[in-house]
C-alpha positions as CSV (number, residue, x, y, z in Angstrom):
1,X,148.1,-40.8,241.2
2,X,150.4,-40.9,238.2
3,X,151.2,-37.4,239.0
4,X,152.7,-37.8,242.4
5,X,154.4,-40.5,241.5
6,X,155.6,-38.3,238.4
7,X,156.3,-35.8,241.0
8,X,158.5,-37.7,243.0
9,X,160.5,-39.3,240.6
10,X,161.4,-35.6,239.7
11,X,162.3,-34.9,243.0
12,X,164.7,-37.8,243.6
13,X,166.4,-37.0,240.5
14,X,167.0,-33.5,241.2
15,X,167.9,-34.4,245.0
16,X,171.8,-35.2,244.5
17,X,174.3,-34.4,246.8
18,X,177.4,-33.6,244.0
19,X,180.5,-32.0,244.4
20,X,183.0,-30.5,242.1
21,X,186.2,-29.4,242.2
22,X,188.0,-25.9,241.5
23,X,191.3,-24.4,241.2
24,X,191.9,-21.0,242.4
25,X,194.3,-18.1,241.0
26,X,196.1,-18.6,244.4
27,X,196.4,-22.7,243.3
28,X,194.1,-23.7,246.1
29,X,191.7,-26.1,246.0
30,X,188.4,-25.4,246.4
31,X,184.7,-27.6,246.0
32,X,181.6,-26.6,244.6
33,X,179.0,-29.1,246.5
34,X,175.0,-29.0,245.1
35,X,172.5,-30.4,247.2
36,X,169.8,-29.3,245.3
37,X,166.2,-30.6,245.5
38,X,163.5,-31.4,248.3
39,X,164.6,-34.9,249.7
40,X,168.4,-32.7,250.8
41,X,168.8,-29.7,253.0
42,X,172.4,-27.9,254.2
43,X,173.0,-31.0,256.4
44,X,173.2,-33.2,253.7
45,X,175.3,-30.4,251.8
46,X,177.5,-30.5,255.4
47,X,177.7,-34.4,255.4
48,X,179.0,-34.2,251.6
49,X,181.8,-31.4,252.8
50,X,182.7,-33.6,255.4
51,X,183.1,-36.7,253.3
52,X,185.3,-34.7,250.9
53,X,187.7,-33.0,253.8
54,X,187.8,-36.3,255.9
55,X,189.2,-35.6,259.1
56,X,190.2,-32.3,258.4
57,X,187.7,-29.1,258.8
58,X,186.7,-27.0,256.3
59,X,185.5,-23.3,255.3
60,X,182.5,-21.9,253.5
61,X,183.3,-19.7,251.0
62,X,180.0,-19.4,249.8
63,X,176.2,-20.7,250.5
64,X,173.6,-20.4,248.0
65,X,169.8,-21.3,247.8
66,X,167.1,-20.1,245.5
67,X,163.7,-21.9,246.5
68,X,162.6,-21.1,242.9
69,X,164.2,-23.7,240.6
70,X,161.1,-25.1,238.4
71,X,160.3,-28.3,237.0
72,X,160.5,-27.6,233.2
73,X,157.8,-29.7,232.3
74,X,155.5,-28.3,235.6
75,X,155.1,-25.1,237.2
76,X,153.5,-26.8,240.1
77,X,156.9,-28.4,241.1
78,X,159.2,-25.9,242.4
79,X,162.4,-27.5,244.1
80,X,165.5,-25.6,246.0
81,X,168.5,-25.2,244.5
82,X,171.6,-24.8,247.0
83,X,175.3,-24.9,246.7
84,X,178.1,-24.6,249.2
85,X,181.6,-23.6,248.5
86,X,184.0,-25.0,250.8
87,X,187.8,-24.7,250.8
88,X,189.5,-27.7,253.4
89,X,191.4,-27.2,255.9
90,X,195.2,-28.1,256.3
């Protein structure tokens, strides 16, 4: 029991929906946004772009996931790890 609860916790922690922001060569601005762990997919990832472009669209630049990322204290834990690159509309 302790070790799904331990399990859990983990995931929660790891489950963030973060952004952050980047300047290009070209001085636009661009946002890296991680949505990494099990309790997230891309829709939360989509939901975070959207809250960061407000009314205006946006475009990918770049979508990443690697279902590989391990817990460092358990091999048994494996947890996605996805980012999204978005650059907002004008």
């Amino acid at each position: 029991m302790r070790y799904i609860s331990l399990l859990l916790f983990v995931s929660f922690i790891n489950a963030c929906a973060t952004s952050s922001e980047v300047n290009t060569a070209e001085g636009k601005v661009t946002h890296t946004i991680y949505c990494s762990g099990s309790a997230y997919s891309w829709e939360t990832c989509k939901k975070k772009a959207s809250e960061i472009c407000g009314m205006n669209e946006y475009d990918v630049l770049q979508k990443y996931e690697d279902q590989g990322a391990l817990v460092a204290y358990s091999s048994a834990a494996e947890l996605p790890d996805r980012r999204l690159i978005i650059q907002c509309k004008e």
